[in-house]
C-alpha positions, -999 to +999 in steps of 0.1 A: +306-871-435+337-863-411+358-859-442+335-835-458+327-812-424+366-811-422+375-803-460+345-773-457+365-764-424+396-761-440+379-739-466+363-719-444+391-710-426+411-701-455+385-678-473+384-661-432+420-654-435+419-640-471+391-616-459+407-608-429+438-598-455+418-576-480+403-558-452+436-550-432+447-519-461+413-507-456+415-500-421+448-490-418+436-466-444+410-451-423+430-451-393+458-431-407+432-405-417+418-402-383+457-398-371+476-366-362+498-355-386+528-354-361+527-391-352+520-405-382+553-385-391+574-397-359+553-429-360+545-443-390+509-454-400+496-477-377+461-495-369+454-475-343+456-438-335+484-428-311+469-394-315+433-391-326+428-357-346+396-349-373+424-323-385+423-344-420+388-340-424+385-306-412+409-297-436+385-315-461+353-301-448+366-263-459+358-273-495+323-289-488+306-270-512+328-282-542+332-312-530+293-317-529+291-305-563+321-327-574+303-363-560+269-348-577+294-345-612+306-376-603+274-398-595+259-383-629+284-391-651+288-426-638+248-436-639+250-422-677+285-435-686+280-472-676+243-473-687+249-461-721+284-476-721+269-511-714+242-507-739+266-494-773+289-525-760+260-545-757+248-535-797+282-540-812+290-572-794+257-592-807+261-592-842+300-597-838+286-630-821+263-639-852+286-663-874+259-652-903+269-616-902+289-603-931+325-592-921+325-605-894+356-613-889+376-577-902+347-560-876+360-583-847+397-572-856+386-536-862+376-538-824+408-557-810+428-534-830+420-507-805+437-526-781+464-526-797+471-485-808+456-458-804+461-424-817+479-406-790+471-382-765+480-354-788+457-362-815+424-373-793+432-339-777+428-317-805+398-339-824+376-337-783+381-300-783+386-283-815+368-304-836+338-321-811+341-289-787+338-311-757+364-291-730+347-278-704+315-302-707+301-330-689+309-348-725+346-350-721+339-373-691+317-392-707+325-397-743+360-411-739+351-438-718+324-452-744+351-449-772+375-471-755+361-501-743+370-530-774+383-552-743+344-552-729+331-555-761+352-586-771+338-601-739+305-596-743+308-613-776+323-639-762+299-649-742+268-649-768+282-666-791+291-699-762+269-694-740+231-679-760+220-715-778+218-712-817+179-726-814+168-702-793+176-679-818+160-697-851+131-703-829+125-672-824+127-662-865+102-691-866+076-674-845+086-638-863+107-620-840+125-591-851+161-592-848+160-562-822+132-583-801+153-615-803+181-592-789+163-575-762+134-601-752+157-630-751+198-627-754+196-599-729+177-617-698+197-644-709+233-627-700+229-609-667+261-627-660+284-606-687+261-577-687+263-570-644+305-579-644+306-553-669+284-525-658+304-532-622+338-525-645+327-492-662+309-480-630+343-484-615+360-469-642+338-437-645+339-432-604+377-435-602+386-417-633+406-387-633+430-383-663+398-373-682+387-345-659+431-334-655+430-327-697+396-318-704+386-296-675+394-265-661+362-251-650+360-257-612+321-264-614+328-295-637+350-316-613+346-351-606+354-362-569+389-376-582+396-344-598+392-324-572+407-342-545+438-348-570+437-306-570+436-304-538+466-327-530+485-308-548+478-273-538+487-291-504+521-297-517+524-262-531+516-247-493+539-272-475+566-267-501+562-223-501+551-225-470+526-191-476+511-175-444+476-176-431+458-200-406+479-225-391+460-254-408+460-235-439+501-227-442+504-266-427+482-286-440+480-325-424+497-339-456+500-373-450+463-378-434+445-357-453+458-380-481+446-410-463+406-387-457+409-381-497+413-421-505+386-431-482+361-396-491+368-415-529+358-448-521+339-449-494+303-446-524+318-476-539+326-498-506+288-488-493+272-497-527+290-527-537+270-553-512+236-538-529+246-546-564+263-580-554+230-587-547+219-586-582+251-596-598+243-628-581+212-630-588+221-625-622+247-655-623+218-675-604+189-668-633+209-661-663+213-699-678+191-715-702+162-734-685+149-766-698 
């Protein structure tokens, strides 16, 4: 009993330090923001604020309007991106698991192919926008995303084919299920596991992304959060660098801790809803096993 209170001690301890770890970038990040711009200069970055100043977020709070509009972009585009991105992934990757299905093995190399090459940033350019006509939609930041997730997909498939039992399967075609019933009825409650590791993935993908939005948008009203702050960062350099006249904030803006307010503006939504869906991505890992 001593032995095992002393190795869960030990591990304790260590998982402690390791969290203790992760969390030190985050709040160094958020203490630089909430720095003055001069010390962090003369200073460094530090974990505390020689010189308090909301300059940063000032700065920041200029652009509210857009930068309410630009979470709204961003919050709609991910709910629709990772739902209907989990779901295609979902529809390919269960008959790539069935051993019965025709092809299957050219499909399943079809798929990791697209790991592999791709057609250039040249071509998908010109097929998005002169032959789809996506620039300037809300399609061009969701449509590339679901084209480009073989990785996922071989996953998923993965883990139907060892981990969804063979009998559940034929006993469901022995009491008449339809393939599509079998698939959502049964595999599906089945692999919450697979299914909540990759929603979390393409929910993070679609809130952080920002090459998308930087080739397919120019339309102010269309930008994501990461597209605007990126936009704003560098008209920030632009002033610094000309120097223009104006306000005093305006011809100097608080470069380095306005950077540090963009980064924590772009992930403070993800840190605040993370413990909510651990929750069920637990729950998931905790329910989704064959019971006997």
């Amino acid at each position: 009993m001593k032995t095992n209170d002393m190795n869960q001690t030990v591990v304790h301890a260590i998982f402690i330090i390791l969290v203790v770890l992760c969390l030190f970038p985050f709040v160094l990040l958020i203490m630089s923001s909430f720095t003055e711009e001069s010390a962090i200069v003369s200073n460094g970055y530090s974990f505390w604020p020689s010189e308090f100043s909301l300059d940063a977020y000032s700065y920041l709070w200029i652009q509210k309007a857009a930068m309410f509009n630009s979470y709204g972009i961003t919050i709609l585009i991910t709910i629709i991106g990772t739902f209907v991105g989990l779901l295609i992934s979902a529809l390919l990757a269960y008959p790539l698991s069935r051993r019965d299905l025709p092809m299957r093995s050219i499909l399943s190399f079809l798929v990791f192919f697209t790991l592999l090459f791709n057609g250039g940033l040249v071509p998908t350019y010109l097929i998005y926008t002169e032959v789809f006509h996506m620039k300037n939609t809300l399609m061009a930041l969701i449509i590339p995303g679901l084209l480009t997730n073989g990785f996922f997909i071989l996953l998923i498939r993965t883990f139907f084919a060892n981990s969804i039992p063979v009998q559940i399967i034929e006993s469901a075609y022995i009491d008449g299920a339809t393939e599509f019933k079998i698939f959502y009825r049964m595999v599906l409650p089945l692999s919450l596991p697979i299914l909540a590791t990759i929603g979390l993935m393409l929910t993070i993908n679609y809130w952080n992304d920002w090459f998308n939005g930087l080739i397919y948008i120019t339309e102010p009203k269309l930008f994501s959060i990461q597209n605007l702050l990126n936009r704003m960062l560098v008209n920030i350099q632009f002033l610094q660098q000309n120097n223009l006249g104006g306000q005093q904030m305006a011809a100097n803006p608080p470069m380095n801790s306005v950077r540090m307010a963009m980064a924590v503006i772009g992930i403070l939504p993800l840190i605040l809803i993370y413990p909510f869906f651990q929750k069920y991505f637990v729950k998931g890992l905790t329910i989704g096993a064959v019971k006997g």
